[in-house]
N, C-alpha and C positions, 0 to 999 in steps of 0.2 A: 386419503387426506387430500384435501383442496386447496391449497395455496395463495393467496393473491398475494405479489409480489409489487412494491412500485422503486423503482430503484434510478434516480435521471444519471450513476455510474453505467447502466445497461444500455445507455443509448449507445455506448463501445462494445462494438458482437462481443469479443473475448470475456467479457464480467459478466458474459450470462452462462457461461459453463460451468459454473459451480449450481446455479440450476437447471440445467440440464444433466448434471452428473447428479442429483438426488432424482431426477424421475427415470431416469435411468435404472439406479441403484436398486430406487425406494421406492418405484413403482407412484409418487405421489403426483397428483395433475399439478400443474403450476400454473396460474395466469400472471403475466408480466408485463408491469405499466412502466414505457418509457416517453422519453420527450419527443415528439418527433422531430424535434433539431434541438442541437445543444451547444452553442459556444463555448467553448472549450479554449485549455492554453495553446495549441495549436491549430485553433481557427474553428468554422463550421464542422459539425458532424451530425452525421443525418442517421436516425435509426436505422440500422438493420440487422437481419437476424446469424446469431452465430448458430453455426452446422450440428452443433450438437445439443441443439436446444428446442427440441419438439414443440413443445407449449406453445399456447397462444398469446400474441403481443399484443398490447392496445397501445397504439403511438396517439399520443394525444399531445394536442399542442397547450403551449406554457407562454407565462409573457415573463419576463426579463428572463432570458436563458443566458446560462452561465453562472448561475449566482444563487449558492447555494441555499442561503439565508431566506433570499426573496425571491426565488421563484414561484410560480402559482400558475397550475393547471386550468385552462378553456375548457371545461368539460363539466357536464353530471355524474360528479362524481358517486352520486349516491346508485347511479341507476346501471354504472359499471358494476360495481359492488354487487346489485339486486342479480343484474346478467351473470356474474361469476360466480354467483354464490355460494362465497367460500367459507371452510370451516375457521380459517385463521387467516389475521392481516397480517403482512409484514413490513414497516415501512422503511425503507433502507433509508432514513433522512437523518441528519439531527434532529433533537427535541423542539430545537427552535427554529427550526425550518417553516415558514411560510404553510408551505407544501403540505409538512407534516400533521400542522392542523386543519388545514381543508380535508386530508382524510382520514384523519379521526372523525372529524363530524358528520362528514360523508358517509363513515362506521355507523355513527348514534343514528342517524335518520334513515338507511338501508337497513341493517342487521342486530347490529352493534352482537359482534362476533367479539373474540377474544383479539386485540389487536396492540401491540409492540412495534417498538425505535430500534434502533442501531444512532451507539455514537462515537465516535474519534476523540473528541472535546477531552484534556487532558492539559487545559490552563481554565482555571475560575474566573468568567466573566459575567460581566453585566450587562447584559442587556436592556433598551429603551423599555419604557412602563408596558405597552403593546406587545413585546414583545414575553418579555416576563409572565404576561397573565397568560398571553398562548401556551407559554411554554409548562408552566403551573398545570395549567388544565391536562396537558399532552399527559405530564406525568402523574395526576389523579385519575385516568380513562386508561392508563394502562395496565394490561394483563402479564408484559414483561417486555426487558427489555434485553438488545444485547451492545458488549461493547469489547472494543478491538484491543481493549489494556487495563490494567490495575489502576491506571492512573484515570483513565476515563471513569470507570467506576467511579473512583475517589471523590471526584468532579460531582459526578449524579448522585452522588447521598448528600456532599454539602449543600446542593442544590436545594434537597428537600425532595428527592424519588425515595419512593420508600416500599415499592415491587421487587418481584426477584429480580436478578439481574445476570448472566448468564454471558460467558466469554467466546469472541467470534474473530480471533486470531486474522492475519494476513497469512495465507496458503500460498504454496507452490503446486502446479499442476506436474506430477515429477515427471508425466508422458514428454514435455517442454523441455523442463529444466534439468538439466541430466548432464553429465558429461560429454562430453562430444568429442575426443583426442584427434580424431582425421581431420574435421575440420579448422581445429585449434591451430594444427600444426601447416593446414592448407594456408591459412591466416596469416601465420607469424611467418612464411615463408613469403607471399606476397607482401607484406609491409614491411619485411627484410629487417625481421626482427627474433630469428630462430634461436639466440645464440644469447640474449639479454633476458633480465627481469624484467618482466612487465607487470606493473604496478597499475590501478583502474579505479574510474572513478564514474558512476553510472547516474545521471538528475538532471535536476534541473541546475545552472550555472549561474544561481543567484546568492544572494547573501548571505542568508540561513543558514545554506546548505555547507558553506566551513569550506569551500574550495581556495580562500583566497590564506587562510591556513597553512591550508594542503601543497601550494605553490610555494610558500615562506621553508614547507616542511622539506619539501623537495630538494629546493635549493642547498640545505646541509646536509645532503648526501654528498656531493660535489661525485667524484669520480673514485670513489673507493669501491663502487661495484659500477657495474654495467647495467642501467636500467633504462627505461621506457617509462614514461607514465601517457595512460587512453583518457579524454577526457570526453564519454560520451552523452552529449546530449546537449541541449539550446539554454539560453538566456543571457537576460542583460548585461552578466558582465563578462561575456566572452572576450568583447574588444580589449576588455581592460586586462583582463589572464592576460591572454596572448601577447600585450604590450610588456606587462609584468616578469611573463616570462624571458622576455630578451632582456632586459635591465637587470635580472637575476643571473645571467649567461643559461639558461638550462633550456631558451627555445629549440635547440636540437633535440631534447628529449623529448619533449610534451607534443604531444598530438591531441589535437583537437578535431573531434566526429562529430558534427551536429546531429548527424542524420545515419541512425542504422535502422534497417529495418527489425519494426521489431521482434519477426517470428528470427533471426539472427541473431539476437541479441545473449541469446544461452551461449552461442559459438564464443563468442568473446568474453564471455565471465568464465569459461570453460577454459582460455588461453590465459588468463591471468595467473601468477602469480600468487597476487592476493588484491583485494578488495577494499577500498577506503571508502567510508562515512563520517564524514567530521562535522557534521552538524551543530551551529552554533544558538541556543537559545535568545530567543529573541522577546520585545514586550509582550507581545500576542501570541508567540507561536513558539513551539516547540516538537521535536520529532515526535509523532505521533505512532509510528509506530517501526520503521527501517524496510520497507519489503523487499526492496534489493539485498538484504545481510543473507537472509534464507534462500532467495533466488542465488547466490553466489554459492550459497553452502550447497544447495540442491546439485550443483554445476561441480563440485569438491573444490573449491575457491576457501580457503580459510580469509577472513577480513579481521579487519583495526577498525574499531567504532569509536566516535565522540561519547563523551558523558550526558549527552545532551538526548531528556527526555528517555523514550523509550528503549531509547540504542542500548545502554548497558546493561540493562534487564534479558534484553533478549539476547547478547552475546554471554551471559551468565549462564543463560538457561541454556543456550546449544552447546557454550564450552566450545565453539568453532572459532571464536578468535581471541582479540586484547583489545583493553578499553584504554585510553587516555583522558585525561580532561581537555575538553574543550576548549580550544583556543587555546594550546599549548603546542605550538610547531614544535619547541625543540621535543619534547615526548613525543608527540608524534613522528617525528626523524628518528627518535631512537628505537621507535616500536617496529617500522619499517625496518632498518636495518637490521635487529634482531632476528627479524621474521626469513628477511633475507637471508640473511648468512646459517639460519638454520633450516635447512631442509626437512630433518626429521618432525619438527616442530611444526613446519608449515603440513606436511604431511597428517602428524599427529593432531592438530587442531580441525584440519579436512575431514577428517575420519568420523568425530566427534562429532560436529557440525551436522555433516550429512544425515549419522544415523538419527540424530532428535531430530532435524527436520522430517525425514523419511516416518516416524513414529507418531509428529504433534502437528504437524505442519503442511501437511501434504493436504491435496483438495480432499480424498479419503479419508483423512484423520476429522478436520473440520467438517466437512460435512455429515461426517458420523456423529459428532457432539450437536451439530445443529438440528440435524433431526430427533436425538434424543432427549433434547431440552424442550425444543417445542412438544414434543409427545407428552412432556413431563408439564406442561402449561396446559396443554388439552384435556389432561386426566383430571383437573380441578373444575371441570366445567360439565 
């Protein structure tokens, strides 16, 4: 099998090891089209290759990088396609991605191979007239498509796609994501925190994301246990948490980590507690799909998710934690403490979690559905 891959996620080495784990696997050649620079939410990143990724790269340069909608590749694209000359396209883009119709048509005038999307898209929008016709066309020239939720589907039939369609999950790589207890315990000893609940919160520190919630939630624990809550990762309302937090009295407990690195970041979901996601639906946006809930679970982290979007679907499916609604602190203080005060429970929900991740969710799991979906689009040809 011949692969051409275009993916502007693979400009970050680590998002190419799931292909490099099928030609590994699967023996299939992969060529892989990235941006050679991407602006990204923290700053430039410049293509390059992760270690376990044999394949050939083609960095081609894009004009507005960053932006997923409008980006557009500097290149012949028709004559890449001619050079790789693959049995199947895959374009990891949205349907209405710029990007994604430059190669489709770049498909019709090289090959025109059997050629497929990937989409996240899981709120029904409109897009400008240009934008729509692209998008129409993407999905009449397609051979299939994959997407990361039920809800994204959903999205692509009202659309008007009317090809197979074919589910492509968020994975954990479980060699990463795994427990870790030496390190956990190196951790909570140096943050001089061996002895408490530690409570985690793993994103971006924006508004969406239900953290200012989580803070409100905090705050009605008061001192009936001994907790910690980690707040790891960057955004705009850091300054305001952290103000927040003192006017609530609980800045002794919250810690704020802009910055972990990320091959570190299992140690710390490893050390936790338990796991929060309170993601709050917003006009345009909603959780698309949680991949920190599974990364937690891979780590035997049991979590409390928001109702928001994909979150409750997938703590359903793994049975690893408890759902709340949305914008509900006092439920979500009472979920916490629950979870708290029951050991067995948190254990028992760990257990659960782990094993459906380890079975549906694992880069093994997905990547075995991925190859045998496309096999199953290749047989019609």
């Amino acid at each position: 099998m011949k692969l051409l891959v275009i993916s502007h996620a693979c400009v970050t080495p680590i998002n190419q090891d799931f292909w490099g784990f099928i030609m590994h696997k699967y023996g299939w050649n992969i060529d892989l089209v990235v941006p050679e620079t991407w602006r990204g939410e923290y700053g430039l990143v410049v293509a390059q290759r992760w270690k376990s990724f044999a394949g050939r790269i083609w960095k081609l340069p894009v004009l507005f990088s960053g932006s997923v909608p409008l980006h557009i590749y500097r290149a012949r694209l028709d004559k890449v396609i001619e050079k790789v000359d693959p049995d199947v396209v895959y374009v990891h883009h949205e349907p209405y991605g710029l990007a994604t119709f430059q190669w489709y048509l770049a498909n019709k005038i090289a090959k025109s191979v059997p050629i497929g999307f990937f989409s996240w898209q899981n709120i029904l929008k409109n897009y400008p007239l240009p934008v729509r016709v692209g998008e129409q066309w993407v999905y009449r020239n397609s051979s299939f498509a994959f997407v990361g939720s039920k809800g994204a589907e959903e999205v692509l039939r009202e659309k008007g796609y009317k090809g197979p369609v074919y589910y492509k999950p968020g994975f954990v790589n479980l060699n990463i994501y795994k427990p870790y207890p030496e390190e956990a315990r190196k951790i909570r000893r140096e943050l001089g925190v061996e002895d408490k609940y530690v409570i985690g919160f793993v994103g971006r520190l924006v508004k969406e994301k239900g953290i200012v919630t989580l803070v409100k939630a905090l705050s009605l624990l008061g001192d009936r246990l001994d907790w910690v809550c980690f707040f790891i990762g960057k955004g705009n309302l850091l300054d305001f948490l952290k103000s927040k937090s003192v006017r609530l009295g609980i800045d002794r407990r919250v810690m704020f980590m802009d910055y972990i690195k990320h091959e570190n970041i299992p140690y710390y979901l490893s050390l936790m507690d338990l796991l929060i996601l309170p993601s709050e639906t917003q006009k345009n946006w909603k959780e698309q799909f949680g991949r920190v809930i599974i990364e937690a679970m891979a780590c035997g982290t049991p979590v409390i998710g928001s109702s928001c979007g994909e979150i409750p679907h997938l703590i359903q499916k793994t049975g690893g934690g408890l759902i709340f609604r949305e914008g509900d602190y006092e439920e979500l203080a009472e979920c916490i403490v629950k979870l708290l005060h029951d050991e067995a429970l948190r254990k028992n929900l760990a257990i659960r979690g782990s094993n459906v991740v380890r079975n549906e969710y694992s880069l093994e799991a997905v990547a075995s559905a991925f190859v045998c979906n496309l096999e199953r689009v290749l047989s019609r040809f």
